[in-house]
Backbone bond lengths (Angstrom), bond angles and torsions (degrees), N, CA, C in turn:
res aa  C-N    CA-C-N  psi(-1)  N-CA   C-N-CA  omega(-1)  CA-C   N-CA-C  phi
1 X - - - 1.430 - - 1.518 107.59 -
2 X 1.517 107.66 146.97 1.938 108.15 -178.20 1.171 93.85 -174.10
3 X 1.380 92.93 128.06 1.937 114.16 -179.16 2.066 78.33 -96.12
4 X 1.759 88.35 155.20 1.172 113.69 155.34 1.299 135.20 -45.47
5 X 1.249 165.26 123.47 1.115 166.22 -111.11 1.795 90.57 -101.94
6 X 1.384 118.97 -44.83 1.782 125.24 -152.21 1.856 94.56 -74.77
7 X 1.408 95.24 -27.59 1.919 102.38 -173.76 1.225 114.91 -117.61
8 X 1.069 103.58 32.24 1.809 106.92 177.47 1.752 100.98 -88.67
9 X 0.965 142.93 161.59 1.687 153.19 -145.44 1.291 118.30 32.27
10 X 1.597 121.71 25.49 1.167 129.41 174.68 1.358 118.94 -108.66
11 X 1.340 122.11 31.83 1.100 122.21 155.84 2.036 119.27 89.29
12 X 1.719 85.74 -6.45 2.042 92.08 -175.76 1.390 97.92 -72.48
13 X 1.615 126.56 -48.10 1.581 106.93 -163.41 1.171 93.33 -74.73
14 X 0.970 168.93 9.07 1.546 145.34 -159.09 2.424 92.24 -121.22
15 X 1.153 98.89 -37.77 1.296 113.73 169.97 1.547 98.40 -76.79
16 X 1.080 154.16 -66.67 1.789 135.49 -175.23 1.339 103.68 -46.16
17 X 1.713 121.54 -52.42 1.136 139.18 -159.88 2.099 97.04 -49.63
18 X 1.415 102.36 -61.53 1.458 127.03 -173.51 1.603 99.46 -51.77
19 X 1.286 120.22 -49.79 1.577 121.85 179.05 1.269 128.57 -44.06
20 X 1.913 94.15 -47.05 1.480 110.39 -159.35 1.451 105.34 -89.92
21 X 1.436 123.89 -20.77 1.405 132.48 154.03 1.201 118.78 -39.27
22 X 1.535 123.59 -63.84 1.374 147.85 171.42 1.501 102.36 -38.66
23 X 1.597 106.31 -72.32 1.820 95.26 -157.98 1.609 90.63 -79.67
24 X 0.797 145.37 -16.17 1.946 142.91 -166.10 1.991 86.79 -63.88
25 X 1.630 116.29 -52.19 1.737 125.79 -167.97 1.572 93.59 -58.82
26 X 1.371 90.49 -63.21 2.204 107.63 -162.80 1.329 81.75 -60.18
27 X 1.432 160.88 -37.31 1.532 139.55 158.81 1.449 125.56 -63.53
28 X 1.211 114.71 -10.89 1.886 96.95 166.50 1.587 86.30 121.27
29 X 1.358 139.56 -20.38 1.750 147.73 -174.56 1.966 96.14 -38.12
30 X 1.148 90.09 145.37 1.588 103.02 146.73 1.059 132.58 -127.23
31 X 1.271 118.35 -37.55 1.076 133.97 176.43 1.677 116.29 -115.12
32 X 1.159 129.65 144.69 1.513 130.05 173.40 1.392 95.68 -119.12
33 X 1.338 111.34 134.92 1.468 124.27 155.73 1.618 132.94 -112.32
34 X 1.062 111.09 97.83 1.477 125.36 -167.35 1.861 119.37 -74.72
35 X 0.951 127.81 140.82 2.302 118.39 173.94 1.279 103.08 -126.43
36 X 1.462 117.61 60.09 1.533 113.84 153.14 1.727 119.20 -32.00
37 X 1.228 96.87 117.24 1.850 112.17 171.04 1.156 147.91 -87.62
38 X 1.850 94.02 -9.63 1.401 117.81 -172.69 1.458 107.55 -157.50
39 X 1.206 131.01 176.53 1.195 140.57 -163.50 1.800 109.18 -82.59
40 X 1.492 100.26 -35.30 1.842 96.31 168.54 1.555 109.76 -78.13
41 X 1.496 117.12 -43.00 1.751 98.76 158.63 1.276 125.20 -36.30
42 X 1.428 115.17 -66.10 1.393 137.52 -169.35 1.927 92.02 -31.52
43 X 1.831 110.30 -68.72 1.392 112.83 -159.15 1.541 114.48 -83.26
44 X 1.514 94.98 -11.03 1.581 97.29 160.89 1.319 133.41 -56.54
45 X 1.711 112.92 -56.30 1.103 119.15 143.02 1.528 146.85 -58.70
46 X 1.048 126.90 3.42 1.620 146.03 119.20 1.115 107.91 -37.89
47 X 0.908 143.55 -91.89 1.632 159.93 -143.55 1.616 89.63 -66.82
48 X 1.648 132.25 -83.87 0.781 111.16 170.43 2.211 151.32 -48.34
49 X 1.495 92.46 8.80 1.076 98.49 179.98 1.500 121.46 117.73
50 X 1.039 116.45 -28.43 1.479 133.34 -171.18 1.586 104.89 -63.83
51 X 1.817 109.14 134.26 1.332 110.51 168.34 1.439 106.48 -97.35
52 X 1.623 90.20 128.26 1.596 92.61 -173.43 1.724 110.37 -93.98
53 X 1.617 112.40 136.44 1.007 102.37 178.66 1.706 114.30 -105.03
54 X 1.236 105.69 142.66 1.844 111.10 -164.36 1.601 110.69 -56.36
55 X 1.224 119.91 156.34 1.456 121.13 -162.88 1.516 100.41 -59.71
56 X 1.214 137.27 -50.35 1.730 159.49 -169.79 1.454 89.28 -75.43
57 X 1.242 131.41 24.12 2.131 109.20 -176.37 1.701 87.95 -137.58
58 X 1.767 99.07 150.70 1.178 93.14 -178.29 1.817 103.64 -106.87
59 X 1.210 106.21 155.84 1.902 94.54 178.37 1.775 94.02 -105.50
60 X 1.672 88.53 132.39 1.202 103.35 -171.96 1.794 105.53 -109.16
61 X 1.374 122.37 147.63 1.711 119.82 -146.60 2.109 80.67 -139.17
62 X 1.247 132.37 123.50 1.412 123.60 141.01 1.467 96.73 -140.61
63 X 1.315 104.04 135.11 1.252 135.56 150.24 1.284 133.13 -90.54
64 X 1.516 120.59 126.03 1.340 134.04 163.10 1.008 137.67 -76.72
65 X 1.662 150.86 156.01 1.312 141.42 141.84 1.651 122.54 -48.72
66 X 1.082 105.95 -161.62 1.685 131.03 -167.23 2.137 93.08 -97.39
67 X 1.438 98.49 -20.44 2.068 84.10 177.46 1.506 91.11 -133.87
68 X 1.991 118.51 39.34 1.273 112.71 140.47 1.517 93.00 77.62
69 X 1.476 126.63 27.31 1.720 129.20 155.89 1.131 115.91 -100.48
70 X 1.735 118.65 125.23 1.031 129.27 162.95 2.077 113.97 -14.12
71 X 0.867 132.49 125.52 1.105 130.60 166.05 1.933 118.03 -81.91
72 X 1.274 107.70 -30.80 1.527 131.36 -164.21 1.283 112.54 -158.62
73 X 1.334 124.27 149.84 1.183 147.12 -166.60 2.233 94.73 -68.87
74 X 0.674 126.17 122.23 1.775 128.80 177.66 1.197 99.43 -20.38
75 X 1.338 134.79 130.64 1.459 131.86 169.35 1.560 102.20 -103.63
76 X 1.612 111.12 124.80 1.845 115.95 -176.35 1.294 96.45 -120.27
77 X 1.429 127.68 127.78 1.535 117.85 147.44 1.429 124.63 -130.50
78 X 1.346 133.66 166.15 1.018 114.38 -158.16 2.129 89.77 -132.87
79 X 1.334 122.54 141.54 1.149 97.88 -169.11 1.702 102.20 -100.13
80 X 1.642 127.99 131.85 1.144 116.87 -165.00 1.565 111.29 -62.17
81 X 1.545 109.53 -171.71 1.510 116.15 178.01 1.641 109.75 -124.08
82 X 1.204 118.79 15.12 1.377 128.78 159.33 1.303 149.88 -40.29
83 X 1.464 101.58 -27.30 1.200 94.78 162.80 1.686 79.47 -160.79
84 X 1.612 88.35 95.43 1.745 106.30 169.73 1.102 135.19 71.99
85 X 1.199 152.51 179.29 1.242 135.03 157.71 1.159 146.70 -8.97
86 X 0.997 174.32 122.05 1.852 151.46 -173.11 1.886 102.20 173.77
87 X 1.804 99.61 119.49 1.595 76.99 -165.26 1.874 61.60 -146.12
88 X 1.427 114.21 173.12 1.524 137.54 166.25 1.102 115.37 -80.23
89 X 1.427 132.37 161.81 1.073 159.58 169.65 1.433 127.69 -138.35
90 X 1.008 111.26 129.20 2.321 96.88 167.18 1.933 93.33 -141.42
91 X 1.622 85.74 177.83 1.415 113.81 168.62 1.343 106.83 174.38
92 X 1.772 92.75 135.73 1.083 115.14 176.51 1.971 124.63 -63.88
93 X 1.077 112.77 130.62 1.804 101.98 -174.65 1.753 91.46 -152.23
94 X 1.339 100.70 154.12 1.509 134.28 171.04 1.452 117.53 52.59
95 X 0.821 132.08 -163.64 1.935 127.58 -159.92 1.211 94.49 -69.06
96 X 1.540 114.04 132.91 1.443 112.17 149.56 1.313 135.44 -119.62
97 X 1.774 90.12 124.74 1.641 110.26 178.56 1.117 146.68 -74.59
98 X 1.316 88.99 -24.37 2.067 112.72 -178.28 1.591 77.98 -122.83
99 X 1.829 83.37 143.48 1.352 107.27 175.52 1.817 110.84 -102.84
100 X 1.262 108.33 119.89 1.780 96.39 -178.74 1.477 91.35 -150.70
101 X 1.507 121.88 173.56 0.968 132.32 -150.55 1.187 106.81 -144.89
102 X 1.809 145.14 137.67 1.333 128.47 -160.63 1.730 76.12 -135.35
103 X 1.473 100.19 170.23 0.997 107.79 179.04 2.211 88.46 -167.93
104 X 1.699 75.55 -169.61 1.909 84.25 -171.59 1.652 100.40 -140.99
105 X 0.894 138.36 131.94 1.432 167.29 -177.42 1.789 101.91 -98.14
106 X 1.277 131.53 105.36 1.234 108.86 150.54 1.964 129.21 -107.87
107 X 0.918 101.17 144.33 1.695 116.48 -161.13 1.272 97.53 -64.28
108 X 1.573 97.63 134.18 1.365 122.12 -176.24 1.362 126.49 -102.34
């Protein structure tokens, strides 16, 4: 997502941001995962809610069943720094059905 340079602090990313939250829940979403690239991503997603995870941290994803069993082996990734900025994001939105647990890893 990228507002125009002339309307940027006017309130559109933070309003797309607010939308796509909305229909991602009213679709069945639990989780949103966001890749801020730059430092107004980065605080964009702040503002809207998003835990940002630091460029060096990995976001770690396991999911359970319905009697609390691993579904999958822990899913960790870490987003590189290769070409610029690029770090994770999530937030939690709309009923939750599956129980999983996120967490953050930072690189050693």
């Amino acid at each position: 997502m990228a507002v125009v340079r002339k309307h940027r602090r006017e309130g559109f990313g933070s309003q797309i941001k607010a939308f796509c939250d909305s229909w991602a829940a009213d679709h069945g979403a639990e989780l949103i995962l966001s890749i801020p690239t730059n430092e107004g991503a980065r605080l964009l997603n702040e503002k809207a809610g998003y835990t940002v995870v630091p460029p060096d941290g990995y976001l770690t994803i396991k999911v359970f069943d319905a009697q609390e069993q691993p579904l999958h082996i822990p899913y960790a990734d870490q987003r590189t720094q290769d070409r610029g900025t690029s770090m994770w994001a999530y937030k939690l939105v709309g009923q939750r059905t599956q129980h999983f647990e996120i967490g953050v890893l930072t690189a050693s």
